[in-house]
N, C-alpha and C positions, 0 to 999 in steps of 0.2 A: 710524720704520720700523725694525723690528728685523734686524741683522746677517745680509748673503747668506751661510747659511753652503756651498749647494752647487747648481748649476748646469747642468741637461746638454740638450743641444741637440742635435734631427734624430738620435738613438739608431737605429743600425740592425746589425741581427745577423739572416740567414737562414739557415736549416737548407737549406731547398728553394724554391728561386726557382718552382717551374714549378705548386705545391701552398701556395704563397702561407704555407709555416710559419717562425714567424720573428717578430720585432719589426720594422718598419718605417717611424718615425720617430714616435720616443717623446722630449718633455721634459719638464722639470719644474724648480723653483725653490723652493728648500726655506730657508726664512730660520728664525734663532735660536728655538726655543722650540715652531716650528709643531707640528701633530699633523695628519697626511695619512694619509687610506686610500687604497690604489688596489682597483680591482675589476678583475674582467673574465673573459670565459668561458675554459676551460682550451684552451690552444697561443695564447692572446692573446700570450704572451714576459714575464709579470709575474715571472716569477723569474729570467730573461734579463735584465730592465730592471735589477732591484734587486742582481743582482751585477753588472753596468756600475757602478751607482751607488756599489759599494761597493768599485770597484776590481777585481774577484777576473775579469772577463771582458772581454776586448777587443774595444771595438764595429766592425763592419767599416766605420762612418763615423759621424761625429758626434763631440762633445768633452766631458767631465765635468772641472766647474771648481769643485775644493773650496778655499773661501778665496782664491779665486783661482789656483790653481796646477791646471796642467791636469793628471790623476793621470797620464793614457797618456804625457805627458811623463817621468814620473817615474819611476825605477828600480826596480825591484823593492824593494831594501830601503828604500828611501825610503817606496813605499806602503805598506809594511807599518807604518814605523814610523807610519803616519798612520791606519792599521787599530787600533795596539795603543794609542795615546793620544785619537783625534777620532774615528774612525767606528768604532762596533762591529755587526757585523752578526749576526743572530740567525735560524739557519735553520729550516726546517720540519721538518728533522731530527734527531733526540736527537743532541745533540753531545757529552755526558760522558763522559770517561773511567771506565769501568764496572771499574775496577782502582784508583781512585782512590778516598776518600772525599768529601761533598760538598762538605766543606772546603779538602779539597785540590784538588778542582777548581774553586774560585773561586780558590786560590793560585794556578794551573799556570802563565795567561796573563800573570801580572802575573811570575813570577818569568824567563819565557822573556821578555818586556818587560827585564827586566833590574832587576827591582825587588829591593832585598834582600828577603827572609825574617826581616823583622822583627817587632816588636813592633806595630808602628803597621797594616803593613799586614794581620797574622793578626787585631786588633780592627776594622780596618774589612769583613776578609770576614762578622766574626761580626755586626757592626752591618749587614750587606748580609744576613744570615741571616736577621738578626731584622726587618728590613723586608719581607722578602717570606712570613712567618710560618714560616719552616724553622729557629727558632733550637734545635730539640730534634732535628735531623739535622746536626752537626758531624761526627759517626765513619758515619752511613749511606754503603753505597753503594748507586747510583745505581737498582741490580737489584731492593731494597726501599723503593725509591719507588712512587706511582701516578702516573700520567701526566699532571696536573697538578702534582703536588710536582716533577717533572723540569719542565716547563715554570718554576716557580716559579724551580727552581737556575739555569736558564740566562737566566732573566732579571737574575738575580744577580749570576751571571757577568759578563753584558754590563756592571753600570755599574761594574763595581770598578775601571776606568781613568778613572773621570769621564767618560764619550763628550760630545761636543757636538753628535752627532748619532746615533740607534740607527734600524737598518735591518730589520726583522722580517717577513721571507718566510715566510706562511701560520705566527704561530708557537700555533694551537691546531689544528693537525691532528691528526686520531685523536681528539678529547675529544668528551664528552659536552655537551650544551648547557650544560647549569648549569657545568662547568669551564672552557667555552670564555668564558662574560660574564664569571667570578671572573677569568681571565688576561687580557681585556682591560682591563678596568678597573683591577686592579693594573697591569699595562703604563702607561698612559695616566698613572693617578695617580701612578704610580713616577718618568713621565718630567717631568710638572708641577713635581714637587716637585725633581728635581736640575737643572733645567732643560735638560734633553736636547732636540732637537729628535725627533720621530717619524715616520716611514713605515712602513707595517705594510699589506699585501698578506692580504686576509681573502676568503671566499668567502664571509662572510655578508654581507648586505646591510643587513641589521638593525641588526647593529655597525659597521659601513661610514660609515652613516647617522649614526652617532651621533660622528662628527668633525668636526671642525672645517672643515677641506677632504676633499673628494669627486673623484677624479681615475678615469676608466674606459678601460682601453685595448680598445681594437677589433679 
């Protein structure tokens, strides 16, 4: 059985008790390597669950247990430093610095991590380049991208801390269909191969389908 890497139990956060909007008791158990879609109609709380999950939103009951350590235990810089090394989260919104090049913004995370500005780590953003086919956008910014090559960057982004587990709320919104199967499957394949574990929140059903595990919140 491959390593729990993350845990969370009776997930509850409401906007409006009386209009029933809200998540209201959501788990899940996400062990070493898995690839999970969740689905679910829009005010289901699927981008509610996946920032519980990723630390970034405090459930008003229920516990998330990464590695065993419970995160709402844990101090702000504590989570974060478990943000910047084990969980990277990938949201449905352009997150690039659009003042930065694309190179610099796979640097930004890793040098606010505390990593030097070294040799090893500027080769492994360009080898993160060239895995995701942007190795001829090192000086581009962000502005003369298409909205799949920004997808592509920020999937980039995500594994240059090595994640042991990546978190991907809706991350082909706005694309066309043919961009949206090219960024799933590089996703998927991209996490196979570093051995990432996956959750990835889609509204297509099609792609949904095509995981491993199938999770639908109600």
């Amino acid at each position: 059985m491959p390593e729990l890497l993350l845990s969370a139990s009776s997930l509850r956060y409401v906007f409006n008790e009386e209009q029933k909007i809200g998540l209201f008791s959501a788990s899940i158990s996400i062990h070493a390597q898995a690839q999970i879609a969740i689905v679910g109609p829009s005010g289901s709380g699927k981008s509610t669950f996946m920032a519980m999950l990723a630390g970034l939103q405090r459930p008003q009951f229920g516990e998330v247990l990464f590695k065993g350590q419970d995160l709402w235990r844990l101090s702000f810089p504590e989570r974060n430093r478990i943000r910047q090394k084990e969980i990277s989260f990938i949201s449905q919104f352009t997150s690039l610095h659009d003042s930065f090049t694309i190179f610099d913004n796979l640097l930004l995370p890793m040098r606010l991590a505390g990593h030097k500005d070294c040799e090893n780590l500027r080769k492994k953003a360009t080898d993160m380049l060239t895995r995701v086919g942007l190795n001829y956008h090192h000086s581009t910014l962000p502005s003369s991208l298409s909205g799949g090559e920004i997808r592509r960057a920020i999937l980039a982004r995500a594994l240059m801390g090595d994640p042991s587990l990546i978190l991907a709320d809706e991350p082909t919104s706005n694309l066309d269909e043919d961009s949206e199967h090219s960024i799933i499957k590089l996703i998927t394949e991209t996490c196979k191969d570093s051995g990432a574990a996956l959750v990835i929140v889609t509204h297509n059903r099609n792609i949904a389908n095509q995981m491993p595990q199938l999770l639908t919140l109600d």
